[in-house]
MDAnalysis code that builds the backbone (N, CA, C; Angstrom):
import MDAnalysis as mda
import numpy as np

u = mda.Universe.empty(219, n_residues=73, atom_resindex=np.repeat(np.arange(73), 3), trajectory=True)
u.add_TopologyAttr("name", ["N", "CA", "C"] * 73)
u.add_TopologyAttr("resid", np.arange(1, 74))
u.add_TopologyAttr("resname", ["UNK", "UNK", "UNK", "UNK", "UNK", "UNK", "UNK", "UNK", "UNK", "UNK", "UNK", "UNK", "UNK", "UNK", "UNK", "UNK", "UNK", "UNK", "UNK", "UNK", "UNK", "UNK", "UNK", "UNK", "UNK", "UNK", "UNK", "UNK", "UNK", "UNK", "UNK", "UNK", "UNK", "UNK", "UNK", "UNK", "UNK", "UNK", "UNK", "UNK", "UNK", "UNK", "UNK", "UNK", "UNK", "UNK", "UNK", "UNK", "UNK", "UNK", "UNK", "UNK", "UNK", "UNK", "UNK", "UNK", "UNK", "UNK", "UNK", "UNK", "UNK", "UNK", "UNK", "UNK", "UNK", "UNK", "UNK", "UNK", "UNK", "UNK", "UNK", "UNK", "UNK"])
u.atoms.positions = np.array([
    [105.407, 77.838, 112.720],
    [105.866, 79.044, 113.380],
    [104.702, 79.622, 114.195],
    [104.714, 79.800, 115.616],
    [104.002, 80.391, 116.047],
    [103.581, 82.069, 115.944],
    [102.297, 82.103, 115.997],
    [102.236, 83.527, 115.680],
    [102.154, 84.264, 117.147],
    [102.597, 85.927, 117.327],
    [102.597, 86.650, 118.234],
    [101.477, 87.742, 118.077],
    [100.681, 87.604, 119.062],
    [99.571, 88.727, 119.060],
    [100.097, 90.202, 119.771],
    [99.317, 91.150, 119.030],
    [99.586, 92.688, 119.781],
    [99.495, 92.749, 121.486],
    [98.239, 91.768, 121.290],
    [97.613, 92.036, 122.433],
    [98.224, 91.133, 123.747],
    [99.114, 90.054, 123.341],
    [100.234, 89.649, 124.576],
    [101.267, 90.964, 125.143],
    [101.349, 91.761, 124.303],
    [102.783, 92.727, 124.792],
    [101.945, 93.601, 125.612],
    [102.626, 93.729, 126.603],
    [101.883, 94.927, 127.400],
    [103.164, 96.351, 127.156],
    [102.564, 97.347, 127.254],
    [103.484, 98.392, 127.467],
    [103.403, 99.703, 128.411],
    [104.444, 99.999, 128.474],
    [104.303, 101.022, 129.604],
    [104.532, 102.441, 129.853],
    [103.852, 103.289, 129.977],
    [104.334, 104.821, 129.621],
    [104.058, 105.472, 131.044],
    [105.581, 106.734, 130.768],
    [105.857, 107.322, 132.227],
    [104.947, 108.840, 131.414],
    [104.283, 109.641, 132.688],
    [103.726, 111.126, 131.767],
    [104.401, 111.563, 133.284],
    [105.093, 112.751, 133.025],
    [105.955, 113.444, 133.679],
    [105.104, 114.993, 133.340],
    [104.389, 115.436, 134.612],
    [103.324, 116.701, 134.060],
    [103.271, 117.604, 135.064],
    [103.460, 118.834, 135.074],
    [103.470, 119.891, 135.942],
    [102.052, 120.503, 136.413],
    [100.911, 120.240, 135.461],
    [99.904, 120.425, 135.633],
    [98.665, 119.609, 135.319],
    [97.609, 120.039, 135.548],
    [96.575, 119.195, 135.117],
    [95.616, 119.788, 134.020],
    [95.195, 119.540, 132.931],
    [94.337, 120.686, 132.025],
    [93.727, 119.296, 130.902],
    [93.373, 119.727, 130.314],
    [92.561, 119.372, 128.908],
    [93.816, 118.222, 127.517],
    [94.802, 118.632, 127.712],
    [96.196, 118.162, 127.311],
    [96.488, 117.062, 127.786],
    [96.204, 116.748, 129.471],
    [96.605, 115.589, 129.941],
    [95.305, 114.744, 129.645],
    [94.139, 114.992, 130.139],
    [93.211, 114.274, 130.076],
    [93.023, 113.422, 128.514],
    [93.279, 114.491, 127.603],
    [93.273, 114.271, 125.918],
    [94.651, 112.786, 125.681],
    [95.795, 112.750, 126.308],
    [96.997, 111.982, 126.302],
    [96.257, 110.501, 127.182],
    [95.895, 110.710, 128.350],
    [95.566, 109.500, 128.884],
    [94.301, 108.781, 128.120],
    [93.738, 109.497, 127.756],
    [92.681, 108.738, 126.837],
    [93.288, 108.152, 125.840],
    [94.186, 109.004, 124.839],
    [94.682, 108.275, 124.003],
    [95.323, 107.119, 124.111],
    [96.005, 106.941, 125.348],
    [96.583, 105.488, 125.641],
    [96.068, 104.816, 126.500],
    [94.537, 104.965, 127.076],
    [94.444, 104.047, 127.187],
    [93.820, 102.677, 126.478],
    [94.134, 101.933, 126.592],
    [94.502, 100.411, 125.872],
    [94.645, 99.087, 127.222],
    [93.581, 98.121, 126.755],
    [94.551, 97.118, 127.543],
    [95.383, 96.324, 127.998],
    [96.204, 96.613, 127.123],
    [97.708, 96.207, 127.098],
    [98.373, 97.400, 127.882],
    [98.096, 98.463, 128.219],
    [98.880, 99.636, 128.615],
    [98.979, 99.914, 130.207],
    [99.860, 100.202, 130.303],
    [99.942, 100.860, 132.086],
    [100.535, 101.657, 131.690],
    [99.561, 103.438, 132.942],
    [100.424, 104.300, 132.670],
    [100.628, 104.779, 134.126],
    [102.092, 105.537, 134.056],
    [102.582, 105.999, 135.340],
    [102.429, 107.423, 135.156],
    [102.094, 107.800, 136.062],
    [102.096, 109.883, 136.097],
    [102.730, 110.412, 137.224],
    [103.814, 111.008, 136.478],
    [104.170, 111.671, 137.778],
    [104.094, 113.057, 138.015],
    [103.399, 113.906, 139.127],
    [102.696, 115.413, 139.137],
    [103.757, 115.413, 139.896],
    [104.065, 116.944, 139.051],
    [105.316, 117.486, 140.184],
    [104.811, 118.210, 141.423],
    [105.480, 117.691, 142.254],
    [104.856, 118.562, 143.344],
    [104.700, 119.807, 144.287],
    [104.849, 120.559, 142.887],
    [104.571, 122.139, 143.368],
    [102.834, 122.020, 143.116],
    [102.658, 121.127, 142.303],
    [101.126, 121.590, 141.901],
    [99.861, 120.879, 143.315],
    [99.884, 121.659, 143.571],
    [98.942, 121.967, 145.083],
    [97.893, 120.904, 145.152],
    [97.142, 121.229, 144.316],
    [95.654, 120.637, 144.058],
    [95.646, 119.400, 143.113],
    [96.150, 118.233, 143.703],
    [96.006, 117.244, 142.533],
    [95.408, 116.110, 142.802],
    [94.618, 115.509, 142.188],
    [93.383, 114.480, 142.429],
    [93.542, 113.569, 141.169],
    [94.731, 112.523, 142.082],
    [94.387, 111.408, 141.053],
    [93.819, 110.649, 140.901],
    [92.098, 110.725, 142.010],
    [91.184, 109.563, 141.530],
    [90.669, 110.419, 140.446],
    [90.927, 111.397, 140.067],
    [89.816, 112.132, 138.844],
    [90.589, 111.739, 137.614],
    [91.825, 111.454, 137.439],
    [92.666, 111.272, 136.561],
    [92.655, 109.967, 136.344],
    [91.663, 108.753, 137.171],
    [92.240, 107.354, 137.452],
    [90.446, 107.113, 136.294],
    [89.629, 108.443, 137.019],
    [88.539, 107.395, 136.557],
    [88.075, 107.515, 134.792],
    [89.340, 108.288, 134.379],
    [88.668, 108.547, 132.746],
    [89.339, 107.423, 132.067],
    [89.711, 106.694, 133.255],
    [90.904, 105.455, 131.945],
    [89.637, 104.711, 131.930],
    [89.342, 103.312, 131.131],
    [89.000, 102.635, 131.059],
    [89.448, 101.064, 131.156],
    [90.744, 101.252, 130.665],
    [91.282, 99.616, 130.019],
    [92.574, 99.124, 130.702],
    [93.200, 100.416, 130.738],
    [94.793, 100.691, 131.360],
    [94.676, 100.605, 132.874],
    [95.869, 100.129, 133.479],
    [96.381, 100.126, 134.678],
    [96.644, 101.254, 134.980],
    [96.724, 102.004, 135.666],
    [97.203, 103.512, 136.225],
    [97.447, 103.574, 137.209],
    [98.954, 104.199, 137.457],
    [99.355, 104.240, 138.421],
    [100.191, 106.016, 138.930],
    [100.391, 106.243, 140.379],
    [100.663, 107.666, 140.261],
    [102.169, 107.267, 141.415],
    [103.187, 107.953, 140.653],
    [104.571, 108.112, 141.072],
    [104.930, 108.745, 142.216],
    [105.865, 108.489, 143.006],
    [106.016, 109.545, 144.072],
    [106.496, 110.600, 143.902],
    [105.552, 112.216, 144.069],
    [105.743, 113.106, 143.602],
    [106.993, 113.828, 144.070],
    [107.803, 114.258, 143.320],
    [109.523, 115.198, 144.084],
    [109.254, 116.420, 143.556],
    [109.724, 117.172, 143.657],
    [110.161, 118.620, 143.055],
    [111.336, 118.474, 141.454],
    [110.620, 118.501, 140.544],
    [110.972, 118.509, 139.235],
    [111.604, 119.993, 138.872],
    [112.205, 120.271, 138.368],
    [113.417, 122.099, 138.016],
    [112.896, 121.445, 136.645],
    [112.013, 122.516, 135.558],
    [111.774, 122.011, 134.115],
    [112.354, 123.426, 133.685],
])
């Protein structure tokens, strides 16, 4: 029987975020992994958003940034 490693599965997480603070930064760290890609999508009321600053705390993960719409939360 062949065995299956963790580290073949890749997985993928959407972060759907209205802002940028200490909360998000704390979440993307936590996942990143190299098995992981994560997608973010900033809604786009939020003015000021810089996702190379958000790109460079990953380490391992793929990151990617969504096309921003107008989200009603």
């Amino acid at each position: 029987m062949n065995k299956i490693s963790i580290e073949s599965f890749r997985m993928a997480y959407l972060i759907i975020a209205h802002k940028v603070d200490e909360g998000l930064f704390h979440l993307i760290r936590a996942l990143d992994y190299l098995g992981n890609d994560i997608f973010i999508h900033m809604d786009v009321k939020l003015k000021e958003w810089d996702f190379f600053k958000i790109k460079s705390i990953v380490t391992y993960s793929k990151i990617y940034q969504t096309e921003r719409t107008n989200v009603v939360w």
